[in-house]
PDB file of N, CA, C and O in Angstrom:
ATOM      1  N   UNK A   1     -61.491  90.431  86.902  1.00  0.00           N
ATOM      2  CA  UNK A   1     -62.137  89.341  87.601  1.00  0.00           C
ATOM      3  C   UNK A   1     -61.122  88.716  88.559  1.00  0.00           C
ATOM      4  O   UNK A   1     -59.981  88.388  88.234  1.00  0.00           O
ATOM      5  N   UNK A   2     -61.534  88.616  89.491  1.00  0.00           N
ATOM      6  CA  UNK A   2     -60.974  88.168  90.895  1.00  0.00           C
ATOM      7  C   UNK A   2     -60.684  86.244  90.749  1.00  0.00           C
ATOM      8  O   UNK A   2     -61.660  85.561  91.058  1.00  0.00           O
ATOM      9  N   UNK A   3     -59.925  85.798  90.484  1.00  0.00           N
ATOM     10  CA  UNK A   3     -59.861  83.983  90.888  1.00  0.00           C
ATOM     11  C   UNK A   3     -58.777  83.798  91.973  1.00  0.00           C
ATOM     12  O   UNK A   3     -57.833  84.588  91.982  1.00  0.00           O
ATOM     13  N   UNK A   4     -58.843  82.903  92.800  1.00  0.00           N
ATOM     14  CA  UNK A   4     -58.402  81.984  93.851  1.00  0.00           C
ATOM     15  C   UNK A   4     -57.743  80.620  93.585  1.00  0.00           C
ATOM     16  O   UNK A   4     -58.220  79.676  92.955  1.00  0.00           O
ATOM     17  N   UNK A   5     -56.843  80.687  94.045  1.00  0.00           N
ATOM     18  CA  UNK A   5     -55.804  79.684  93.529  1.00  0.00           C
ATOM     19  C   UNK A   5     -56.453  78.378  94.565  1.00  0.00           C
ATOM     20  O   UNK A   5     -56.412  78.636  95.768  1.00  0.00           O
ATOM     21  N   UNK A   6     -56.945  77.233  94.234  1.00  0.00           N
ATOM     22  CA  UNK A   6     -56.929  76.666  95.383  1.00  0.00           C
ATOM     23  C   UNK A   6     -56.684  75.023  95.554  1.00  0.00           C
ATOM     24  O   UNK A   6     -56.469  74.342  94.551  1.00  0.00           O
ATOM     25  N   UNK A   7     -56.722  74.533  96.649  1.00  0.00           N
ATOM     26  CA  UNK A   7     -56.017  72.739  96.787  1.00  0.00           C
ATOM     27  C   UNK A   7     -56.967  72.701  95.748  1.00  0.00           C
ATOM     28  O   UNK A   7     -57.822  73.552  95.502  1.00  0.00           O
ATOM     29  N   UNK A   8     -56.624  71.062  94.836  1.00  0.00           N
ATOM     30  CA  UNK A   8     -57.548  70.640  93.936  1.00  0.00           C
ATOM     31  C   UNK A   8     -56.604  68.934  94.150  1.00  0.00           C
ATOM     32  O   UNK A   8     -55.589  68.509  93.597  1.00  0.00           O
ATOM     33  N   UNK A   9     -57.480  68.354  95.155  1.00  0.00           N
ATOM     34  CA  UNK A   9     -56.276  66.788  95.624  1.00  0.00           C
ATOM     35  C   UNK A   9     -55.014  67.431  95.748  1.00  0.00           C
ATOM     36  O   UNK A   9     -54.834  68.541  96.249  1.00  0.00           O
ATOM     37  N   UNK A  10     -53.809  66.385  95.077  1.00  0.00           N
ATOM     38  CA  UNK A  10     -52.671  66.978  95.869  1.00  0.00           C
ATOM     39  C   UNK A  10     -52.179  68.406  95.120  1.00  0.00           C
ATOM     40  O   UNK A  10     -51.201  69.071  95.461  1.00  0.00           O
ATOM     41  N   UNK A  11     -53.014  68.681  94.118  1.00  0.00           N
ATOM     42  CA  UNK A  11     -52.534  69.788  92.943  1.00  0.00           C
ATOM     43  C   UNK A  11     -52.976  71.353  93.868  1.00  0.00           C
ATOM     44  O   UNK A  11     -53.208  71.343  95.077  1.00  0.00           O
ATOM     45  N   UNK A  12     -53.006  72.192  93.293  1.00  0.00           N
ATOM     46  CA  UNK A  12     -53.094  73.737  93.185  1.00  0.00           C
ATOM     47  C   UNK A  12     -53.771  73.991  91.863  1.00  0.00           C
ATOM     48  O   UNK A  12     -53.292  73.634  90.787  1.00  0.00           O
ATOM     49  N   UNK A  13     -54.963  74.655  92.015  1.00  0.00           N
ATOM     50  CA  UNK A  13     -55.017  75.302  90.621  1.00  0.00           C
ATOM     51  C   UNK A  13     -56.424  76.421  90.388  1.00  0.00           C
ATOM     52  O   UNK A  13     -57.048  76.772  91.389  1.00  0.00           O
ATOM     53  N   UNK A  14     -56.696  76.751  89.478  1.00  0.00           N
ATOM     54  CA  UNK A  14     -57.600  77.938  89.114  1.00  0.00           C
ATOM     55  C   UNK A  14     -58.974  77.464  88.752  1.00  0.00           C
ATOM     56  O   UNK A  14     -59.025  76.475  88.020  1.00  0.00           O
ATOM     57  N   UNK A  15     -59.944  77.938  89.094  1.00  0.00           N
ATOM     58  CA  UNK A  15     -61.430  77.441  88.777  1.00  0.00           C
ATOM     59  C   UNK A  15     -62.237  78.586  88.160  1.00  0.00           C
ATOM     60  O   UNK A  15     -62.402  79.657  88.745  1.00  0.00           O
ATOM     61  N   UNK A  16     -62.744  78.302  86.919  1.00  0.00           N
ATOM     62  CA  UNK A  16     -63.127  79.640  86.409  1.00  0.00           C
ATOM     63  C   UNK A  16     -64.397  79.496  86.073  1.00  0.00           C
ATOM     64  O   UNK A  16     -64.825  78.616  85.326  1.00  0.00           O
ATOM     65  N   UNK A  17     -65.011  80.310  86.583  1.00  0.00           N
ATOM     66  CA  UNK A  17     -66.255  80.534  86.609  1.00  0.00           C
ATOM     67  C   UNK A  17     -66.737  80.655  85.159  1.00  0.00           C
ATOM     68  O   UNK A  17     -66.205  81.289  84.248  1.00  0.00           O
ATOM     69  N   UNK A  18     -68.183  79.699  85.127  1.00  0.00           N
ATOM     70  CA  UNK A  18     -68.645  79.530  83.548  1.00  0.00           C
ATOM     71  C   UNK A  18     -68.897  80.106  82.966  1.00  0.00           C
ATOM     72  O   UNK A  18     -68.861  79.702  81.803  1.00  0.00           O
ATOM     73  N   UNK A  19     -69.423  81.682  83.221  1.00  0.00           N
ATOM     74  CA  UNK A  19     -69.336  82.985  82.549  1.00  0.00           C
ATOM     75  C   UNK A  19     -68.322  83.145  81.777  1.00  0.00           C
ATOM     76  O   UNK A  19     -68.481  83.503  80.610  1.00  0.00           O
ATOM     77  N   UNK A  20     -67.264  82.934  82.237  1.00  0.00           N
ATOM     78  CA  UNK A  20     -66.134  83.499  81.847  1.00  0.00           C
ATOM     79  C   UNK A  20     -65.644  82.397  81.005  1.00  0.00           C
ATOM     80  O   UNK A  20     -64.888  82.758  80.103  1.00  0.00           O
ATOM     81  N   UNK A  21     -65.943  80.894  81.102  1.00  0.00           N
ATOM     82  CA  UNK A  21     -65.567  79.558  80.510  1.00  0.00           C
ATOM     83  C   UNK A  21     -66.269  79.596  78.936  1.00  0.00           C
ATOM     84  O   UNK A  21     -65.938  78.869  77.999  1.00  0.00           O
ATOM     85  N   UNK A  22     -67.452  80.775  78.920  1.00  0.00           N
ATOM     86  CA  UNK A  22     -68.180  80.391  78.039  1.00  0.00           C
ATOM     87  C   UNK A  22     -67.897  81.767  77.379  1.00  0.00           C
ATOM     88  O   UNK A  22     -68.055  81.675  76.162  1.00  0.00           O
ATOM     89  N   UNK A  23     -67.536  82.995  77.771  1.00  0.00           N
ATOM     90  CA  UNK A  23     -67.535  84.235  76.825  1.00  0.00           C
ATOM     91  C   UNK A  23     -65.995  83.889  76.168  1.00  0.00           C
ATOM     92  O   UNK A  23     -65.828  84.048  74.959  1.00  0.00           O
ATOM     93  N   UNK A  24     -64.835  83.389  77.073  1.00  0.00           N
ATOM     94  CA  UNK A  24     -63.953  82.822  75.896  1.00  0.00           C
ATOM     95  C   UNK A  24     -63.629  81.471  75.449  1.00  0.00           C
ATOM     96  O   UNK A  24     -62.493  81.015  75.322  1.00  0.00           O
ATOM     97  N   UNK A  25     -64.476  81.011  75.275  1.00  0.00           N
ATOM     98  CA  UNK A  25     -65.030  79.993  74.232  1.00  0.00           C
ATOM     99  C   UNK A  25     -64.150  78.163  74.714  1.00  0.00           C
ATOM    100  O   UNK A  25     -63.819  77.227  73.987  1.00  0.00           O
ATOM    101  N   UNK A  26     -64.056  78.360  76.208  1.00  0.00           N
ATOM    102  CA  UNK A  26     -63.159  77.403  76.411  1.00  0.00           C
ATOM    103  C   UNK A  26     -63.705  76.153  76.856  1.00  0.00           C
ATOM    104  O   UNK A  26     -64.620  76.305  77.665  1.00  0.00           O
ATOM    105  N   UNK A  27     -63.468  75.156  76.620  1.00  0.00           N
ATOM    106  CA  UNK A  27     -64.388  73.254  76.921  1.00  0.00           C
ATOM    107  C   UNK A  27     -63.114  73.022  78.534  1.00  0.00           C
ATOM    108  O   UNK A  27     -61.996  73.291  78.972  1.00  0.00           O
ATOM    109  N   UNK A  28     -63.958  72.571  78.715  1.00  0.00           N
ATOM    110  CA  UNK A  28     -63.475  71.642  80.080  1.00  0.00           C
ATOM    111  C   UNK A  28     -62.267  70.721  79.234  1.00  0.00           C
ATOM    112  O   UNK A  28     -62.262  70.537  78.017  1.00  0.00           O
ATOM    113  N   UNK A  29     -61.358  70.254  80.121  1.00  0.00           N
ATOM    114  CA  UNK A  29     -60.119  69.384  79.410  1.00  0.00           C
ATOM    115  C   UNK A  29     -59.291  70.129  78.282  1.00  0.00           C
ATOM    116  O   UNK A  29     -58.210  69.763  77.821  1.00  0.00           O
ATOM    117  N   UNK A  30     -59.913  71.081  77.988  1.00  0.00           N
ATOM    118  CA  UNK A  30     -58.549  71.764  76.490  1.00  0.00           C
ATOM    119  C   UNK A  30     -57.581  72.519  77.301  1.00  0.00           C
ATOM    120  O   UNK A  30     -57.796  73.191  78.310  1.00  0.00           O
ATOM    121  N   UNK A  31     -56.319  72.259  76.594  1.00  0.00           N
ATOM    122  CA  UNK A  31     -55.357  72.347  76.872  1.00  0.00           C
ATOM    123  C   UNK A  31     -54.947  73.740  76.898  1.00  0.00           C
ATOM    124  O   UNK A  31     -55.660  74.231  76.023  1.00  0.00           O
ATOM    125  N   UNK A  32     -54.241  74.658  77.365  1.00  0.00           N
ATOM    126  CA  UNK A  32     -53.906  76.240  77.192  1.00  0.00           C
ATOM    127  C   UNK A  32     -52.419  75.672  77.618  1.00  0.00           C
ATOM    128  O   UNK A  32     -51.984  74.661  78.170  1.00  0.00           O
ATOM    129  N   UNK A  33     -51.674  77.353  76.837  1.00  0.00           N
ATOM    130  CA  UNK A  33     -50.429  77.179  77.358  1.00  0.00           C
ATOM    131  C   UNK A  33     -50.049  78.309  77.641  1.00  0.00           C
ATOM    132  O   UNK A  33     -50.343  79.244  76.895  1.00  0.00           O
ATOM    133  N   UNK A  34     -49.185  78.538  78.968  1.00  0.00           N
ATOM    134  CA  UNK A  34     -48.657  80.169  80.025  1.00  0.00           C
ATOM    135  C   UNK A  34     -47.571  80.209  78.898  1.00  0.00           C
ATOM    136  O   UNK A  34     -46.801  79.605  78.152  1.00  0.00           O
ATOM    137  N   UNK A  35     -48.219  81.645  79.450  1.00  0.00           N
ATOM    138  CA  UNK A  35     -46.478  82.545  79.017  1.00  0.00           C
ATOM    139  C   UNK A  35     -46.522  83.040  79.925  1.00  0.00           C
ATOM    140  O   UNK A  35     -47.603  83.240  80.480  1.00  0.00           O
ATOM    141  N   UNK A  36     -45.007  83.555  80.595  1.00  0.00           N
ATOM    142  CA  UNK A  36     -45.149  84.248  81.403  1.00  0.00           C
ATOM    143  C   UNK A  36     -44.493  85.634  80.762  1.00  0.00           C
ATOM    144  O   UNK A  36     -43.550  85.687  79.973  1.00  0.00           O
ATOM    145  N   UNK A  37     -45.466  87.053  81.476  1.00  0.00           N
ATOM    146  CA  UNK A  37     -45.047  88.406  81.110  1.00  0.00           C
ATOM    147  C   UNK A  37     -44.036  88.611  81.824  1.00  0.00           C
ATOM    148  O   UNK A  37     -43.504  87.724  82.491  1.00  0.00           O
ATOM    149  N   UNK A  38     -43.573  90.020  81.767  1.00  0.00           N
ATOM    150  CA  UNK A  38     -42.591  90.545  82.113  1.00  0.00           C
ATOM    151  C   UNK A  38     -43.434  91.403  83.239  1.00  0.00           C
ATOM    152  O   UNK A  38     -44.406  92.061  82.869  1.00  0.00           O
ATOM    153  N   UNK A  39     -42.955  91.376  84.909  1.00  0.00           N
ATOM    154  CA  UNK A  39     -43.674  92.021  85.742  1.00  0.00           C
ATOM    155  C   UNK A  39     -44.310  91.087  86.999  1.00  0.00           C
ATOM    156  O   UNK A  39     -44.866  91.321  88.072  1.00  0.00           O
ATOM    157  N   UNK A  40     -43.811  89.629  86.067  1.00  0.00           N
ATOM    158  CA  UNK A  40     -44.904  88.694  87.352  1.00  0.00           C
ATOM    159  C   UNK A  40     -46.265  88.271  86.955  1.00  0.00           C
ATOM    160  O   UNK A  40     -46.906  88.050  87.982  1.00  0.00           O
ATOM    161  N   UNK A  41     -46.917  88.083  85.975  1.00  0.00           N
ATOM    162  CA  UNK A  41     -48.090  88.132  85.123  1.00  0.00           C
ATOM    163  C   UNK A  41     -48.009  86.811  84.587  1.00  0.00           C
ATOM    164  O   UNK A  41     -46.921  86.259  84.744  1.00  0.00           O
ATOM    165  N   UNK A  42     -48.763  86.271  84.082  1.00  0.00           N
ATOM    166  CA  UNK A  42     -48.942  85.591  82.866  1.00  0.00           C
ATOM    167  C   UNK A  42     -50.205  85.835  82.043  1.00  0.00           C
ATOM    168  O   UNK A  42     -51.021  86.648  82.475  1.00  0.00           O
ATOM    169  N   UNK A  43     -50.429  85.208  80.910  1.00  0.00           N
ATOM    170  CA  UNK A  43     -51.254  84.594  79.471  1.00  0.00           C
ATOM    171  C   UNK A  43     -51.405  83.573  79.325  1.00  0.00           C
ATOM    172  O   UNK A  43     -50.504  82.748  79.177  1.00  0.00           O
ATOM    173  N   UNK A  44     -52.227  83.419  79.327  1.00  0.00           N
ATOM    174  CA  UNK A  44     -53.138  81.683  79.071  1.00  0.00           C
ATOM    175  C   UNK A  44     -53.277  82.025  77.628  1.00  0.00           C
ATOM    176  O   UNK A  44     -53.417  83.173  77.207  1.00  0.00           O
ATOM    177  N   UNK A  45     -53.222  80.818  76.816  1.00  0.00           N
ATOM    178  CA  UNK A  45     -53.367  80.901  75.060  1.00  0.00           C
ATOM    179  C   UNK A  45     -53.783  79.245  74.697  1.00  0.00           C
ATOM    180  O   UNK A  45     -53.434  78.216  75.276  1.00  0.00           O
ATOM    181  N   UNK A  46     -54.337  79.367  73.951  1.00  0.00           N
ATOM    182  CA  UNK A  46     -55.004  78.061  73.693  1.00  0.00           C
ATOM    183  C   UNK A  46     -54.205  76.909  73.150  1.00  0.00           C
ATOM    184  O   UNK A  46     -53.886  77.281  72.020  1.00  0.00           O
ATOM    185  N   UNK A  47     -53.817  75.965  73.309  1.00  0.00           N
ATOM    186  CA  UNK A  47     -52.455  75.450  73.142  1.00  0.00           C
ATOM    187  C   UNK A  47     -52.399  74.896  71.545  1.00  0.00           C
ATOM    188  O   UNK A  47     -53.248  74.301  70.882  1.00  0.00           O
ATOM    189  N   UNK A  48     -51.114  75.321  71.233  1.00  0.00           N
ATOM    190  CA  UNK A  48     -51.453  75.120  69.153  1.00  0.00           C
ATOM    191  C   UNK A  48     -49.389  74.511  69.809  1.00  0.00           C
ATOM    192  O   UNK A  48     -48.424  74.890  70.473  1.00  0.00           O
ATOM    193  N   UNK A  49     -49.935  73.314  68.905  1.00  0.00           N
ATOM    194  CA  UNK A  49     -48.392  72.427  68.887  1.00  0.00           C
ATOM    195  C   UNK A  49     -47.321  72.695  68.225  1.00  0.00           C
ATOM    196  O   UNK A  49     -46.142  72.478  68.506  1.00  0.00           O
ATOM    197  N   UNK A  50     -48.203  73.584  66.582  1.00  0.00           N
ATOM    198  CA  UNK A  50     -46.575  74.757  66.375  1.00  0.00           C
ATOM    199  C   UNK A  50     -46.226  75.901  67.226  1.00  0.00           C
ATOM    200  O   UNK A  50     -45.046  76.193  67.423  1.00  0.00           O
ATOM    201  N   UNK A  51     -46.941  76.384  67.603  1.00  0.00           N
ATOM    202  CA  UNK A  51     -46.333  77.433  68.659  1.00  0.00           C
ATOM    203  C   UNK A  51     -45.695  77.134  69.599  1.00  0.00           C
ATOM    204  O   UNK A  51     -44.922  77.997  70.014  1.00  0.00           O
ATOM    205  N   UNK A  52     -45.744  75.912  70.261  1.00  0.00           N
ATOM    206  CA  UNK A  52     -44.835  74.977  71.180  1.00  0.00           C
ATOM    207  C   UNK A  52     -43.775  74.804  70.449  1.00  0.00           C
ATOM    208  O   UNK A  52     -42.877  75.388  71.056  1.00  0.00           O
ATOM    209  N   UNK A  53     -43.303  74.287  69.383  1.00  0.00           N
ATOM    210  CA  UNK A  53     -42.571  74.100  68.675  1.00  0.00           C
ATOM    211  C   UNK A  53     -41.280  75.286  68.458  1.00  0.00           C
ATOM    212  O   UNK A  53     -40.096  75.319  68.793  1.00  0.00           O
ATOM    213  N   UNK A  54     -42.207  76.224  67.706  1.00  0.00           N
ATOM    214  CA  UNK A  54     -41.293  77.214  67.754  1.00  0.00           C
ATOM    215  C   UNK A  54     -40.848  78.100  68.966  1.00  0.00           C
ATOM    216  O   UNK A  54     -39.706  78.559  68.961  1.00  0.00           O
ATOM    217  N   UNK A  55     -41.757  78.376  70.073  1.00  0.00           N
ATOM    218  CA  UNK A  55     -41.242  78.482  71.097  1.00  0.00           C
ATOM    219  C   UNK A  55     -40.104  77.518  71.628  1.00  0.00           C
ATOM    220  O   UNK A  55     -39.274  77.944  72.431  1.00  0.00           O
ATOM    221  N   UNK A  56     -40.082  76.413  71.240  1.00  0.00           N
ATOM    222  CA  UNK A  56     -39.070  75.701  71.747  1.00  0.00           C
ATOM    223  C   UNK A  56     -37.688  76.031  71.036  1.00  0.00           C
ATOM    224  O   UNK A  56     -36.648  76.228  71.665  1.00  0.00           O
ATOM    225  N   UNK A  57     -37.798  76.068  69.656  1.00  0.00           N
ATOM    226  CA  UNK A  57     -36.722  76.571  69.244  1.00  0.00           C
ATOM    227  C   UNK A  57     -36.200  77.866  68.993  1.00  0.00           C
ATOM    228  O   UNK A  57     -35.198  78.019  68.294  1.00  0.00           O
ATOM    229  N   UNK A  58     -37.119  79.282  69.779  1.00  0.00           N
ATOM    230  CA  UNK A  58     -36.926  80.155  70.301  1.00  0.00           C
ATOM    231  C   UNK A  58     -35.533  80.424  71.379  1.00  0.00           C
ATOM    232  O   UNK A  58     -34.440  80.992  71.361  1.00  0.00           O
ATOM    233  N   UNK A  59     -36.497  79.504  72.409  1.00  0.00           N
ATOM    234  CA  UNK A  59     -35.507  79.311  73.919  1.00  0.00           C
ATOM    235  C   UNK A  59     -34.400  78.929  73.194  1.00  0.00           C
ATOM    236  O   UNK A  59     -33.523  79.792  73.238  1.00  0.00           O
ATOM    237  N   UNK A  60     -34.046  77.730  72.394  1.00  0.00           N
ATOM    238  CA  UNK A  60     -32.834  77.416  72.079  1.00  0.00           C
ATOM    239  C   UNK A  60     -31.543  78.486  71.711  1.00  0.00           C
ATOM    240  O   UNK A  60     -30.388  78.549  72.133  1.00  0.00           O
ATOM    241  N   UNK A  61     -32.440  79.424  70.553  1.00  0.00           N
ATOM    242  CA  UNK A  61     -31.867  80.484  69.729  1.00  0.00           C
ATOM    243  C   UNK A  61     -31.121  81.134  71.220  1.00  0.00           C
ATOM    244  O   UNK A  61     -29.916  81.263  71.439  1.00  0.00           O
ATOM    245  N   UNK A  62     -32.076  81.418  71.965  1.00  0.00           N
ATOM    246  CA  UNK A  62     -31.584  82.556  73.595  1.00  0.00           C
ATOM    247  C   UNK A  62     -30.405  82.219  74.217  1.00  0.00           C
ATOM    248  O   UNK A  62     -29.501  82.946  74.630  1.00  0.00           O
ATOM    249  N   UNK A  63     -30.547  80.862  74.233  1.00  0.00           N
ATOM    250  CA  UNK A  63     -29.392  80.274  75.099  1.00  0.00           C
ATOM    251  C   UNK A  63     -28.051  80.029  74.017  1.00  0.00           C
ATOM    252  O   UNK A  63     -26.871  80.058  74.367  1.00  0.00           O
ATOM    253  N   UNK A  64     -28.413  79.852  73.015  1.00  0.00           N
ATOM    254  CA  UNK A  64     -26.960  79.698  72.009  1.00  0.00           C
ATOM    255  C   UNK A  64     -26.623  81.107  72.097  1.00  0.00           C
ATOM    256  O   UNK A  64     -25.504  81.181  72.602  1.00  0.00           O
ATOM    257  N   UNK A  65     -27.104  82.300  71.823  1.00  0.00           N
ATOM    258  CA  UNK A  65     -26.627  83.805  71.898  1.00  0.00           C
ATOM    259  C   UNK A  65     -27.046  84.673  72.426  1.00  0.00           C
ATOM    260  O   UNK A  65     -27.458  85.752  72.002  1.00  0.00           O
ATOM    261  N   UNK A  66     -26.947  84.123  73.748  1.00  0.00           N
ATOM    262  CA  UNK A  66     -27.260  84.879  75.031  1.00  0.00           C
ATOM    263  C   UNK A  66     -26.513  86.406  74.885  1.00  0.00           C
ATOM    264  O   UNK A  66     -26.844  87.592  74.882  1.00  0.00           O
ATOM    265  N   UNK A  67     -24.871  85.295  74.725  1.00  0.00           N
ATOM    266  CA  UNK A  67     -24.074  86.837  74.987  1.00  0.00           C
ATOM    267  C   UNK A  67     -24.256  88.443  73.863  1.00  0.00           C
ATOM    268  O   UNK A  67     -23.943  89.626  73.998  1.00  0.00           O
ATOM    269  N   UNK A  68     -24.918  87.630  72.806  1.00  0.00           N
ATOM    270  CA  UNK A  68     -24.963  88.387  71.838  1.00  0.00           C
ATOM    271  C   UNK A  68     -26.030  89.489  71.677  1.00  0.00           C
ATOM    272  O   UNK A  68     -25.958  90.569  71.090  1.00  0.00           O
ATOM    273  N   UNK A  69     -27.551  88.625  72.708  1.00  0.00           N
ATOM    274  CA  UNK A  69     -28.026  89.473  72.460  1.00  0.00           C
ATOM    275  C   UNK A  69     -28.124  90.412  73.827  1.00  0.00           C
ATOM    276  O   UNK A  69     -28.659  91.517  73.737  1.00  0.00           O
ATOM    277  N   UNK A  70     -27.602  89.953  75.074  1.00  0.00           N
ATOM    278  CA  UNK A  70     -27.407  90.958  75.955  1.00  0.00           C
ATOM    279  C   UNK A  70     -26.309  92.190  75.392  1.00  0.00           C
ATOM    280  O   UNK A  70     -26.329  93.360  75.773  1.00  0.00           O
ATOM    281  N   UNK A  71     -25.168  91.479  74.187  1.00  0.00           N
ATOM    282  CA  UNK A  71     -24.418  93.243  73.997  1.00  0.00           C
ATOM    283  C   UNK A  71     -25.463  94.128  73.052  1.00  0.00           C
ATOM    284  O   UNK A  71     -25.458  95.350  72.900  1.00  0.00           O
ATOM    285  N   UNK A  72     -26.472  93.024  72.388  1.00  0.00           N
ATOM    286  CA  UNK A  72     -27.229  94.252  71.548  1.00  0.00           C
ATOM    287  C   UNK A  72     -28.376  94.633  72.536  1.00  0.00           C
ATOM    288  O   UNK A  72     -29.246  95.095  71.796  1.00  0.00           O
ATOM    289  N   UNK A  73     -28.894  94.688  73.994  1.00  0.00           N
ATOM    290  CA  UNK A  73     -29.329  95.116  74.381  1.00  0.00           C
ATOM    291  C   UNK A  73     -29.177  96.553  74.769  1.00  0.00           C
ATOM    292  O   UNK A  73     -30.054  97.416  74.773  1.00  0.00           O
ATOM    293  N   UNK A  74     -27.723  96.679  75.146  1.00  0.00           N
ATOM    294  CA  UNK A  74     -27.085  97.474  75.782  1.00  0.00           C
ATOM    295  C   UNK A  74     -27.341  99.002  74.914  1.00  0.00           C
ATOM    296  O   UNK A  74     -26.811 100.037  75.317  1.00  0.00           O
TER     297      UNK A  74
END
């Protein structure tokens, strides 16, 4: 499905057609939260405040052992 990013006042944003508002089960005003993929992409996910959470202390983990886990990338 094709969407258009467009002015919304001084914002930018996505308008989704009610077909699509209503086959995944989403209300006007609820909150979602991006991830972004790998490639330039993102995921919209329905926003849950532990998953914020632990995502937050995810990022943390990354940045304390960055170096560590770029040598276990290698």
């Amino acid at each position: 499905m094709k969407i258009e990013i467009k002015k919304i006042g001084n914002s930018d944003g996505l308008l989704l057609p009610r077909e699509l508002m209503q086959r995944l089960d989403l209300k006007r005003g609820q909150q979602l939260h991006i991830v972004e993929l790998p490639g330039g992409g993102f995921q919209a996910l329905p926003y849950d405040p532990d998953f914020e959470r632990t995502m937050e202390i995810a990022d943390k983990l990354m940045d304390e052992y960055r170096d560590t886990l770029s040598a276990l990338a290698k």
